[in-house]
Backbone as a ProteinNet text record, in pm:
[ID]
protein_1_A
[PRIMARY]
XXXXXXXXXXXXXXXXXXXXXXXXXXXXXXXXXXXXXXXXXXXXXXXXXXXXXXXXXXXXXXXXXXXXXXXXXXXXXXXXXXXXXXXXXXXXXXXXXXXXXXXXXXXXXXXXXXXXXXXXXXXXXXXXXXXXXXXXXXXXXXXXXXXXXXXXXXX
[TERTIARY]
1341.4	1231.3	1217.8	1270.5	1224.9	1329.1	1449.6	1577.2	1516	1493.5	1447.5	1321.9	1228.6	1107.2	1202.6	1285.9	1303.9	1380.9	1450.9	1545.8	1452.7	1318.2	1207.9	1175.5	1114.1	1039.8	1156.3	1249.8	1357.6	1406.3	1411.5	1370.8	1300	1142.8	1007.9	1039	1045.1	1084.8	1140	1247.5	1328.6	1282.3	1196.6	1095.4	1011.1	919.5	839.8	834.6	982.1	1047.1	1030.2	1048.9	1080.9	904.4	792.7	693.9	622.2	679.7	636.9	685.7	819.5	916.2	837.7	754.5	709.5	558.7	504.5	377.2	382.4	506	499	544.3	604.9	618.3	500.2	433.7	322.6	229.9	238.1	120.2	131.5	276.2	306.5	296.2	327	287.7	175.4	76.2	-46.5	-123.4	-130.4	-120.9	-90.9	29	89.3	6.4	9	-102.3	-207.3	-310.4	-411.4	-461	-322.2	-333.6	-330.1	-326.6	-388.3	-492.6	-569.8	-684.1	-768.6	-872	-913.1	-869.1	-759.5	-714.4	-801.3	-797.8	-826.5	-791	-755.7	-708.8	-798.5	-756.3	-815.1	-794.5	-891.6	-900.6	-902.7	-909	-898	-781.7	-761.8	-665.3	-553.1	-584	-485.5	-506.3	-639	-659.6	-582.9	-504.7	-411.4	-265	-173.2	-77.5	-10.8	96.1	194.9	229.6	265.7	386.9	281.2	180.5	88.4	-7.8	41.3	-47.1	-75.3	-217.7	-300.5	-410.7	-375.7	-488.8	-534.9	-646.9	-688.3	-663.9	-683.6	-614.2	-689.1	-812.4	-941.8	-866.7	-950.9	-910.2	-801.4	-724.1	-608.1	-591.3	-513	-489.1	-354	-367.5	-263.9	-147.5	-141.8	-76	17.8	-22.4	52.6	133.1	76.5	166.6	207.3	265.7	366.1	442.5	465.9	581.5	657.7	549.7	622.9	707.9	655.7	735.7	848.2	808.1	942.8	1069.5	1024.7	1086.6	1210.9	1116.1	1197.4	1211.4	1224.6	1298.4	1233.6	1064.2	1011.8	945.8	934.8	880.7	739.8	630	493.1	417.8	297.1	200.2	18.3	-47.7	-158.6	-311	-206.2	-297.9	-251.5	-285.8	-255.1	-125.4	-56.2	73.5	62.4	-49.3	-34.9	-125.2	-139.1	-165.4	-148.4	14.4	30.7	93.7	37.5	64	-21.5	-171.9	-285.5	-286.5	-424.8	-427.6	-541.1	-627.9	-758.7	-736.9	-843.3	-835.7	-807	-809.9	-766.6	-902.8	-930.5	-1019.1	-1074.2	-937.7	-984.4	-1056.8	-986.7	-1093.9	-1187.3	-1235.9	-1379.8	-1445.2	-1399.5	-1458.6	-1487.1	-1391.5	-1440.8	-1527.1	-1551.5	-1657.9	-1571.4	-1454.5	-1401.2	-1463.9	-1523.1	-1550.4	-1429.3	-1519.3	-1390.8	-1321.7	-1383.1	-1282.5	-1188.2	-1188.3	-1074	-1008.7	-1066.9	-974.2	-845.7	-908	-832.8	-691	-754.5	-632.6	-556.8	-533	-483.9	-353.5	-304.8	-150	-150.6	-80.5	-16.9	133	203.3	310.6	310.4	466.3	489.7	655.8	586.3	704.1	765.8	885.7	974.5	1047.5	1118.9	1218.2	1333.7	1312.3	1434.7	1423.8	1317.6	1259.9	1294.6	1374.7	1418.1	1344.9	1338.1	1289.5	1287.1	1389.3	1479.1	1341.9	1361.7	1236.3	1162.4	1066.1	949.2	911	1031.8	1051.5	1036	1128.5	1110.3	997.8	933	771.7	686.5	699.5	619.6	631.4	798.8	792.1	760.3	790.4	767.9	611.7	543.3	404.7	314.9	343.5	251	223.3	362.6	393.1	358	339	332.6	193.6	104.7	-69.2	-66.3	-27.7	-51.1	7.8	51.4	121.3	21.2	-59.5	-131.4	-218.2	-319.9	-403.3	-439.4	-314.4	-329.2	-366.6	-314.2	-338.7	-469.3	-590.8	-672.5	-823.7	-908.2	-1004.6	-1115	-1091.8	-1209.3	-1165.8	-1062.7	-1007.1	-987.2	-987.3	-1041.4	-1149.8	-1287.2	-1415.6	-1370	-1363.3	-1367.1	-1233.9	-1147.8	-1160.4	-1197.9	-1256.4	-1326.9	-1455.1	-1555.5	-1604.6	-1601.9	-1487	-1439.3	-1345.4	-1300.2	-1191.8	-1048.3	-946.7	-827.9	-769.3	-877.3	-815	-817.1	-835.9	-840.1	-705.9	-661.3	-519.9	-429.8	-351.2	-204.1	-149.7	-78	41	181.3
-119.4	-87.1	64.8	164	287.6	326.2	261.6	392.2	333.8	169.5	194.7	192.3	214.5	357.1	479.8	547.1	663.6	660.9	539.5	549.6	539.3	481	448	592.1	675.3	760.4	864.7	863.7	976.2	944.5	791.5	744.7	816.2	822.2	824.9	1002.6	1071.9	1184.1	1217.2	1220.2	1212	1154	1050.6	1045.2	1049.6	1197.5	1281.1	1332.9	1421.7	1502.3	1494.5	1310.4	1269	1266.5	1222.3	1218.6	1302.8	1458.9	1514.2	1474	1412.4	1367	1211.2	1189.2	1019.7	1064.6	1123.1	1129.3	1236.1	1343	1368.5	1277.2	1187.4	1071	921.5	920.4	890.2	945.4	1074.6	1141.5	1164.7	1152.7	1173.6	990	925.8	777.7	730.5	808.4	827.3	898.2	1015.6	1059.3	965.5	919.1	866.2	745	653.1	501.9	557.9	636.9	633.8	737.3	737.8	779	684.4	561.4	428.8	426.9	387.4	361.1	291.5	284.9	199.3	142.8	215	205.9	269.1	274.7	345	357.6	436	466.2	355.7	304.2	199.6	296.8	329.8	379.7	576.6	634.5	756.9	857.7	934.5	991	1037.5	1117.2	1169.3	1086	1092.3	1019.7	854.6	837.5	730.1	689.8	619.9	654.6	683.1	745.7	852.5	753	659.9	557.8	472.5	437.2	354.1	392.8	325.7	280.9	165.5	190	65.2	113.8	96.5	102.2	-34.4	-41.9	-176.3	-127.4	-239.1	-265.4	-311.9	-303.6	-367.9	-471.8	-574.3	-671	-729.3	-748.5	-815.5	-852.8	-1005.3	-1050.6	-981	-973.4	-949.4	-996.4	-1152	-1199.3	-1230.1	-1199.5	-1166.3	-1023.5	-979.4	-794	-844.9	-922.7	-939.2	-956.7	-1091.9	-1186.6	-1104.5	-1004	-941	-808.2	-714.2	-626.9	-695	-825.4	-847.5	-891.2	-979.9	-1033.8	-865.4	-724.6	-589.5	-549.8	-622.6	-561.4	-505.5	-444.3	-415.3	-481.7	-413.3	-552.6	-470.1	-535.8	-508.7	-640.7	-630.7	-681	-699.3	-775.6	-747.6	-758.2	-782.7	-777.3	-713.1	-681.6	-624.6	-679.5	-613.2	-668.9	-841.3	-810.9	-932.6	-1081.2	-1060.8	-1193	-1162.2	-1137.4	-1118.9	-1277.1	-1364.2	-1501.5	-1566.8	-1486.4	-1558	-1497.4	-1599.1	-1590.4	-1510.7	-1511.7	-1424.8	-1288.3	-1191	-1069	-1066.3	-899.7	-825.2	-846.6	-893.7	-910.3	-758.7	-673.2	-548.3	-477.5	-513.5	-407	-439.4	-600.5	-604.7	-559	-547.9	-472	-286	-256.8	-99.3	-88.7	-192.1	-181.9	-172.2	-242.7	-242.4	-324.9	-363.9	-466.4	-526.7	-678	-831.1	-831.6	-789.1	-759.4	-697.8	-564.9	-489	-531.3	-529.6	-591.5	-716	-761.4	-888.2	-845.3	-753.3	-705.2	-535.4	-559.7	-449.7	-481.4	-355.1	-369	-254.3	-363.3	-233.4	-206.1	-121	-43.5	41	13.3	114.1	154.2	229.3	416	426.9	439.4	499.9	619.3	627.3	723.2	670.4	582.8	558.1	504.2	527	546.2	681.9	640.9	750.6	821.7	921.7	1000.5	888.9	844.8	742.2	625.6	605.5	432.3	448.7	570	649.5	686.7	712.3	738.2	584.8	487.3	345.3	261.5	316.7	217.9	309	458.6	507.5	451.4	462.3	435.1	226.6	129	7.7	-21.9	19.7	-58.3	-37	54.5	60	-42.8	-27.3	-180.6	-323.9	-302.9	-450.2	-441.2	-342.1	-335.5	-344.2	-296.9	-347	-470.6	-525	-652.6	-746.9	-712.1	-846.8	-830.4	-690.2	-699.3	-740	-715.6	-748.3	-917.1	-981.6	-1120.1	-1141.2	-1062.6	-1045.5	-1077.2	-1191.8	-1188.5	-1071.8	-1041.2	-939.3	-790.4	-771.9	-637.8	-658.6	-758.5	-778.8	-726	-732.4	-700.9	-571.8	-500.6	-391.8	-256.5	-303.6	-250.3	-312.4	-386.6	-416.3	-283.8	-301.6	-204.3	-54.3	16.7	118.4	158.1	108	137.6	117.2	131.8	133.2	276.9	374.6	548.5	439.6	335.2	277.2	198.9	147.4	110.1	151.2	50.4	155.8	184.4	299.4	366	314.8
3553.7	3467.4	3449.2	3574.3	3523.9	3483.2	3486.8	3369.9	3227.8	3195.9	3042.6	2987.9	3095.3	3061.4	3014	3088.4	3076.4	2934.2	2899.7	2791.7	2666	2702.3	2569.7	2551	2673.7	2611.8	2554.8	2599.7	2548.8	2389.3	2324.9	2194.4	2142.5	2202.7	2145	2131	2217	2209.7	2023.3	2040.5	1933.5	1824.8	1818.7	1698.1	1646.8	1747.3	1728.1	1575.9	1614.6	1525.2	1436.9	1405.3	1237.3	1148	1249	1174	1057.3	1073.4	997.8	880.7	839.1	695.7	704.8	767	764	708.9	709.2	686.7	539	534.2	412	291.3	325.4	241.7	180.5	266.1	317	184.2	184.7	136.1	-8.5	-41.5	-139.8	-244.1	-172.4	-201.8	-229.7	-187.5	-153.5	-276.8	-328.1	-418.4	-547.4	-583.7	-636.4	-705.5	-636.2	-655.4	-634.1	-588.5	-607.6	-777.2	-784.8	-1020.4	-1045	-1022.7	-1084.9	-1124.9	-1211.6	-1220	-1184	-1126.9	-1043.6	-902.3	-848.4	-729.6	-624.9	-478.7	-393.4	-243.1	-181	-28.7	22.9	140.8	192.2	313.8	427.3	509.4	510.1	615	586.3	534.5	464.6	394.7	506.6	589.9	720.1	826.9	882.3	1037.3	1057.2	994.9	1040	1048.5	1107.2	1130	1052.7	1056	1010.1	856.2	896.7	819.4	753.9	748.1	700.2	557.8	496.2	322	287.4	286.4	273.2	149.4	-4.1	-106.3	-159.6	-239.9	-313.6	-410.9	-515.6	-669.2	-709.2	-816.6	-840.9	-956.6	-924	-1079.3	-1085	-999.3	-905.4	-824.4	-781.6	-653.2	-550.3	-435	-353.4	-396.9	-379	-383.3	-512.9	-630.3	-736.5	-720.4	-667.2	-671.2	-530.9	-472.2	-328.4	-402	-487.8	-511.4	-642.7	-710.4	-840	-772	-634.6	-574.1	-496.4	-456.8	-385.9	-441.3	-576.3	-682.3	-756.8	-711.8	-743.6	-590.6	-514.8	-408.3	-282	-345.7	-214.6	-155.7	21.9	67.2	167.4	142.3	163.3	226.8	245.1	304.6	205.2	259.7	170	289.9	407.9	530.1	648.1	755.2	853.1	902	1017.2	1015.2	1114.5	1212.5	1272.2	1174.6	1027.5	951	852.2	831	713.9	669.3	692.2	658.3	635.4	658.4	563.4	435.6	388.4	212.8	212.5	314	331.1	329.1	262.2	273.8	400.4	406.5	567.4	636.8	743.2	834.6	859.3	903	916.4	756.5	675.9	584.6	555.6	561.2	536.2	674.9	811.6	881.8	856.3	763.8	763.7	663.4	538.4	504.7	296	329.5	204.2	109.3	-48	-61.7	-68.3	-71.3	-65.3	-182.1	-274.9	-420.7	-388.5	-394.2	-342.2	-223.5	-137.5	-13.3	-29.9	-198.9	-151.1	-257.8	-364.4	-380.9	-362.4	-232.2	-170.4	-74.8	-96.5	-60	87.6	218.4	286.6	297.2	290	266.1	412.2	449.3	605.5	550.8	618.4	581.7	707.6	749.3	881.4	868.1	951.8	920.6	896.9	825.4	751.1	613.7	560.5	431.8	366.6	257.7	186.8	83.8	10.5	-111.9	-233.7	-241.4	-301.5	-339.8	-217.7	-158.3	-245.9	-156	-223	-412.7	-490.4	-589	-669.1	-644.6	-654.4	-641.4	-552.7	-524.2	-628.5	-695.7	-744.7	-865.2	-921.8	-1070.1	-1096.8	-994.8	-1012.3	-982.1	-886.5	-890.4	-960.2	-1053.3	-1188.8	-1267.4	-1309.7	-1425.2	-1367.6	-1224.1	-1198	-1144.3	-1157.6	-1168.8	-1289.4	-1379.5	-1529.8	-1575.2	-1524	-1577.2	-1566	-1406.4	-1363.4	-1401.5	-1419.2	-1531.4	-1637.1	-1700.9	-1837	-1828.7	-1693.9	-1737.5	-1668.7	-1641.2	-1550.4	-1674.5	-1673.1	-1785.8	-1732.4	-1577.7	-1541.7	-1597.4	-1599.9	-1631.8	-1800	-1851.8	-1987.3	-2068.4	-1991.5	-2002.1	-1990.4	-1879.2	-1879.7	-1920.9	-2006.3	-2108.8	-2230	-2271.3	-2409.2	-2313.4	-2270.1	-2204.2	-2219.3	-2118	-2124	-2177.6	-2277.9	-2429.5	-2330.1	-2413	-2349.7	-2241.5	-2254.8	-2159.8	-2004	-2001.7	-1853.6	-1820.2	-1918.9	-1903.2	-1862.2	-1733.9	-1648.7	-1759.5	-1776	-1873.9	-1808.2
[MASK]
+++++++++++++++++++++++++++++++++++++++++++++++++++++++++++++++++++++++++++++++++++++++++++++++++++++++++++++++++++++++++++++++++++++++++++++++++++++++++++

């Protein structure tokens, strides 16, 4: 047990290093989807781990933006990692105080160090189109642009 303690933390060591390229990726992803409209950070902007993105998507289900990112390749979550096999919002975000609307359509996304620029570039230019896709078939996001004219529409 204590040589692979010693072999974990000498791992962990070594992937100290990488967090700063994990969290600037992170942030930049971050940025990114929350130019959605009507999107928003789900939790605090820095104070959480390095690799972790978790926003809501108003006027959309989770579960339509799983099967349309995975259907392009990426692969995400719409709940925490230990239930990501329920249909229920995240337990945790209606504990931080997310509403259940949003919560339920919200996506989490984890970043490593072995997530490329590349990745990052790919999740920016695809999850647009596929928040606007499901919108568009959305009668609530209907109202509101008949409402708030079309300047609300993903581009």
């Amino acid at each position: 047990y204590i040589v692979g303690l010693a072999k974990a933390l000498e791992i962990a060591q070594a992937r100290v290093c990488e967090l700063d390229s994990v969290r600037e990726k992170r942030d930049r992803l971050i940025d990114a989807l929350t130019k959605i409209p009507y999107s928003k950070l789900n939790g605090h902007r820095t104070n959480r781990l390095a690799g972790n993105v978790n926003i809501g998507f108003e006027f959309i289900e989770g579960e339509g933006m799983l099967l349309l990112l995975d259907a392009a390749g990426i692969c995400a979550s719409t709940g925490s990692a230990c239930s990501s096999a329920a249909l229920e919002a995240s337990h945790v975000l209606i504990a931080m105080g997310v509403p259940h609307e949003r919560a339920h359509g919200s996506l989490r996304l984890s970043i490593s160090h072995e997530t490329t620029d590349e990745d990052i570039d790919y999740i920016i230019e695809t999850l647009p189109g596929i928040v606007k896709r499901l919108r568009e078939m959305s009668p609530l996001w209907e109202d509101v642009v008949k409402e708030k004219g079309d300047c609300y529409a993903v581009q």
